[in-house]
N, C-alpha and C positions, 0 to 999 in steps of 0.2 A: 578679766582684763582683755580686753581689746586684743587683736594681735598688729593695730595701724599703733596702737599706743605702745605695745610692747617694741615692733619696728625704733621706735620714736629714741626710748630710752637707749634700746642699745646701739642707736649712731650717735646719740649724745656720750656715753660711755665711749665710744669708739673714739670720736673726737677730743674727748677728754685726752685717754693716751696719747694718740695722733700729738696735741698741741706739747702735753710733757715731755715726748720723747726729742720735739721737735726742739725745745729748747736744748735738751744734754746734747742731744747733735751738734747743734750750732756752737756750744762753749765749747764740746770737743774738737772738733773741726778746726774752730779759731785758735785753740791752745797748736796743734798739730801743725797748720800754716807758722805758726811761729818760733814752731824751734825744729819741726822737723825731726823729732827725736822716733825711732822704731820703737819704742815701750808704751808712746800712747798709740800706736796703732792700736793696741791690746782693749784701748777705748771703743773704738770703732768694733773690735769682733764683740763686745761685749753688747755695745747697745744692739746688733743684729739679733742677739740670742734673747733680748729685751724684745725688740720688735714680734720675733717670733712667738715667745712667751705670751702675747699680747696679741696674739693672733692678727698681724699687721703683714701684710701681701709686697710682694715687690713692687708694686706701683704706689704702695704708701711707704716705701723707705727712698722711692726715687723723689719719690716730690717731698719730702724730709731732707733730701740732700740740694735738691735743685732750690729750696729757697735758704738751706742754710750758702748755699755756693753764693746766691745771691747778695745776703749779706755778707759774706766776707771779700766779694769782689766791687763793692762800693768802694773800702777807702781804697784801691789800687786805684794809682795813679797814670803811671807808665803801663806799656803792654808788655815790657818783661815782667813786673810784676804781677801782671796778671797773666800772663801766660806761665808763672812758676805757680801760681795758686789754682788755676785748673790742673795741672800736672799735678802738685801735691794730692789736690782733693780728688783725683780720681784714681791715686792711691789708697787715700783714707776711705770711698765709696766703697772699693770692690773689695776692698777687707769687712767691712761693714758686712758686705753677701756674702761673705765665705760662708755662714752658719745656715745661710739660706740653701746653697750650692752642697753643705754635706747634709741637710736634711732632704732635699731634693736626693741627692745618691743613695740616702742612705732608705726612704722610700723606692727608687727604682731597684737595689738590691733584694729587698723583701720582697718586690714586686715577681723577681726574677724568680727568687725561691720558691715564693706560692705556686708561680709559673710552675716551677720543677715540682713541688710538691705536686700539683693538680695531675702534670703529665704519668708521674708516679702510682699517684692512687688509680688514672686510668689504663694505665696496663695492670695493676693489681687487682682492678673492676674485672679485666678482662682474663686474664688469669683464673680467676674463682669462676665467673662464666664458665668458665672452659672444664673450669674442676667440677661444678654442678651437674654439668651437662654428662662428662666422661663418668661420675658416679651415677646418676638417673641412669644411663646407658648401664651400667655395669651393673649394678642391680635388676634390669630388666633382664640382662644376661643372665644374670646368676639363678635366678626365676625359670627361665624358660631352661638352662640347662640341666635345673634342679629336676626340674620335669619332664627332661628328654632323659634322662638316668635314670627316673624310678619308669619310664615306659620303654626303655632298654632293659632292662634288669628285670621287667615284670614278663616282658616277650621272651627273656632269654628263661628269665625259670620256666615260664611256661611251655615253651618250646623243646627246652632241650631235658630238663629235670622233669619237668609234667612228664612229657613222651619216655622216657628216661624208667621213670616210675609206672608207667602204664605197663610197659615191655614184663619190666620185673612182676607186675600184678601177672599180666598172663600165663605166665611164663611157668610163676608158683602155681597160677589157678589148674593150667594145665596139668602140671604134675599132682594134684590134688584129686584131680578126678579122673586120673588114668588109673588100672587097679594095677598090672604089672606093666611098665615103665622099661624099654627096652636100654640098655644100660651106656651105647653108644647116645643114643638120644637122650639120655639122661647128664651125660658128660656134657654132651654140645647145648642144652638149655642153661647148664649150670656155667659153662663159660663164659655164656653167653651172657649171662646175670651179672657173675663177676667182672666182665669189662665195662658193663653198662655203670653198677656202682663206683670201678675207676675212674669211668669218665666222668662219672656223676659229683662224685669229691673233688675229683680236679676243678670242674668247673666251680663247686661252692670257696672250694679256696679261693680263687681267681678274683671271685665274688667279694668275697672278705677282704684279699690283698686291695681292691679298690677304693674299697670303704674304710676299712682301718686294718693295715696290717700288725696283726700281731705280732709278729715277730720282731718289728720295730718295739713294742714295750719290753719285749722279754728277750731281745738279744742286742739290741741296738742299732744306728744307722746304720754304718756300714753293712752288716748282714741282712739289710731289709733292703737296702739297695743290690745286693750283687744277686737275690733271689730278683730280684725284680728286674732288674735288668737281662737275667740269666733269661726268664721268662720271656720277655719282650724281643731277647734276639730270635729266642726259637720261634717264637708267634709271626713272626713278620722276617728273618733272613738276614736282619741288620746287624752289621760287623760293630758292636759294641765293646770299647775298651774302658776299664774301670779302676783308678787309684784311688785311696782316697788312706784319709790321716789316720791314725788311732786317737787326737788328740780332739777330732769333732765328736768323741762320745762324750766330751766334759760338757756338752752345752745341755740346757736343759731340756726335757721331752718339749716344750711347745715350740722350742726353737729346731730342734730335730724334723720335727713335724711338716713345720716351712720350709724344710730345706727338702725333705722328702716328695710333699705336693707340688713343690718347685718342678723341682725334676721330672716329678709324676707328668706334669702339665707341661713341661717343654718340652720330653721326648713323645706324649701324645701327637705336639704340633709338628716334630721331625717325620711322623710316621703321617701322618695325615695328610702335613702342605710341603715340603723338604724337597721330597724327592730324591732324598738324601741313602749312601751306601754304607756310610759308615759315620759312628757318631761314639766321643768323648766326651768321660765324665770322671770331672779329678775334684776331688774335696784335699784342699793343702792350710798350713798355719800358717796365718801372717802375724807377727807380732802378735796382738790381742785380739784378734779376729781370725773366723772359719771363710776362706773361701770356696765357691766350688763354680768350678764352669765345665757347660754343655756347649760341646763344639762339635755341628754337621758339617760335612761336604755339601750340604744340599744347593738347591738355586738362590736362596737366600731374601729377601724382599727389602725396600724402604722402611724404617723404624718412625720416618715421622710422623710423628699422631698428631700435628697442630692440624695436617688436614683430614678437615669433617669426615671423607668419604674412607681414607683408610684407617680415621680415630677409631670408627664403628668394626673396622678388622682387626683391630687390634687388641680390643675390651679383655682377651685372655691376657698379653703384658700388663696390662691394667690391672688386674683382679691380682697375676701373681705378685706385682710391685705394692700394694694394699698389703698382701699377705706379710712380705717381707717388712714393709715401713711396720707392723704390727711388734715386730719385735727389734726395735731401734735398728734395722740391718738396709745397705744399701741393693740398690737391683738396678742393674744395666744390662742391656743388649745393645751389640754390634752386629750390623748384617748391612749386606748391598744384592743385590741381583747379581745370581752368578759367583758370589762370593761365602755363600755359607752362612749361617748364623752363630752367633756364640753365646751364653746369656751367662753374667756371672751376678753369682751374691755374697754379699759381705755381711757376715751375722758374728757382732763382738759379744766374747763371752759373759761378759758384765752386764749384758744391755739389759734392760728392765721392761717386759713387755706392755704395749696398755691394754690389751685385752689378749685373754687365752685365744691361742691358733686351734683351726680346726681340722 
């Protein structure tokens, strides 16, 4: 079929309506001019909801009304009567449009919401942007730091365990191939052995304590924190103060874990960016949740990561708030310039992790 013919049919079908609705108009109209009753308004909202059903535009309900107006102001005689039947009937019209005027609303409403929907999904567009970008970054972090640790760790065996271990080779070689061994010189080699091995152990623990402390499985957090902290003051001079619950041992090793590398990783960045004298670390019960906050004196810095340049300075809160959302627990940091840092976490005992902490 055509589409001048398909055209065709449906103005004939248009007109169709058009002529039907045009007569209920005109009977209701003329019932309403004559008694003026408010109940057949109810006429008039009805044939509006008609017209609209019927897919009929405001300019085919006005000219629906302008020739019913027509006929009903022939038999008016006088101009009061016909000044009462315009009055009526542009009561009976603009009830007629009500149904037009709450469809019209009630499209500009929707209209509004999509609006708000749209504006919604694009800050949640921008949002995920932002989270894409901060995870691609963090991972690239995690990567290179993965890698500045095994070429720390490998300089430091080699350096100080290699040299460490060499001293001891000579040290036995020489007494090996000496026939009598003078006994003062014999004392000061072997002293000498033995501190080299003190240091040598001290350093492999150190080693361990970074990577996984032991003492954390087999005595728990608190005493894997207050060795490690005990450490850290003596390594660097920092006035560290330590409470912490009895009541954060009920949480489970992965949770322990987060709270440990937490730590681990904020008081790295006290000692590192701070410039901090002294620094606090309290593990306390809140109702159903462990919290623990690290609080320096240091200079302290801006926490906002919306901008790009200090997002990228930021990637270790990043990494450590990943670790914490890992086990349903909250992580905030408060800090200004000049004002010190504080970083606290909330890890509820219930909480169910979705992937083991590492």
């Amino acid at each position: 079929m055509h589409w001048s013919s398909l055209c065709v049919i449906m103005g004939r079908a248009m007109n169709s309506r058009v002529a039907s609705l045009s007569q209920q108009y005109t009977s209701a109209l003329q019932d309403y001019l004559d008694s003026q009753q408010e109940i057949l308004l109810q006429q008039a909202y009805d044939l509006g909801r008609i017209a609209i059903a019927g897919r009929l535009g405001l300019l085919d309900i006005a000219q629906i009304h302008q020739r019913a107006l027509l006929e009903c102001l022939l038999p008016a005689c006088s101009m009061e009567e016909k000044q009462r039947v315009l009055q009526a009937s542009e009561t009976f019209f603009l009830e007629a449009l009500s149904p037009f005027e709450a469809t019209h609303r009630g499209f500009r409403d929707a209209n509004l919401r999509l609006q708000q929907l749209n504006e919604t999904l694009e800050c949640r567009g921008a949002e995920l942007t932002a989270i894409n970008y901060d995870l691609h970054e963090l991972s690239n972090r995690i990567l290179h730091v993965q890698e500045d640790e095994r070429k720390r760790l490998s300089r430091e065996l080699h350096d100080q365990v290699g040299q460490a271990l060499t001293v001891l080779k000579w040290n036995l070689g020489l007494l090996l191939r000496s026939g009598e061994v003078d006994a003062t010189l014999l004392k000061q080699k072997l002293a000498d052995s033995q501190t080299l091995l003190e240091e040598t152990m001290d350093l492999v623990h150190r080693f361990a304590i970074e990577l996984r402390p032991a003492m954390l499985d087999e005595l728990g957090l608190l005493p894997a924190l207050r060795s490690y902290l005990k450490a850290l003051a003596q390594r660097t001079l920092l006035q560290v103060r330590f409470h912490g619950s009895a009541a954060a041992e009920q949480l489970r090793s992965e949770q322990k874990i987060v709270l440990f590398r937490v730590a681990q990783e904020s008081l790295t960045n006290v000692v590192k960016h701070a410039q901090a004298s002294q620094v606090k670390v309290a593990l306390h019960t809140l109702k159903h949740v462990v919290q623990m906050q690290i609080r320096d004196n240091g200079q302290g810095f801006s926490v906002d990561t919306k901008v790009p340049g200090r997002r990228r300075k930021h990637l270790g809160l990043l990494g450590m708030q990943e670790r914490v959302r890992l086990v349903n627990g909250q992580f905030a940091v408060t800090s200004a310039p000049g004002q010190g840092t504080t970083v606290c976490v909330e890890i509820p005992f219930r909480s169910r992790p979705e992937v083991q902490a590492r």
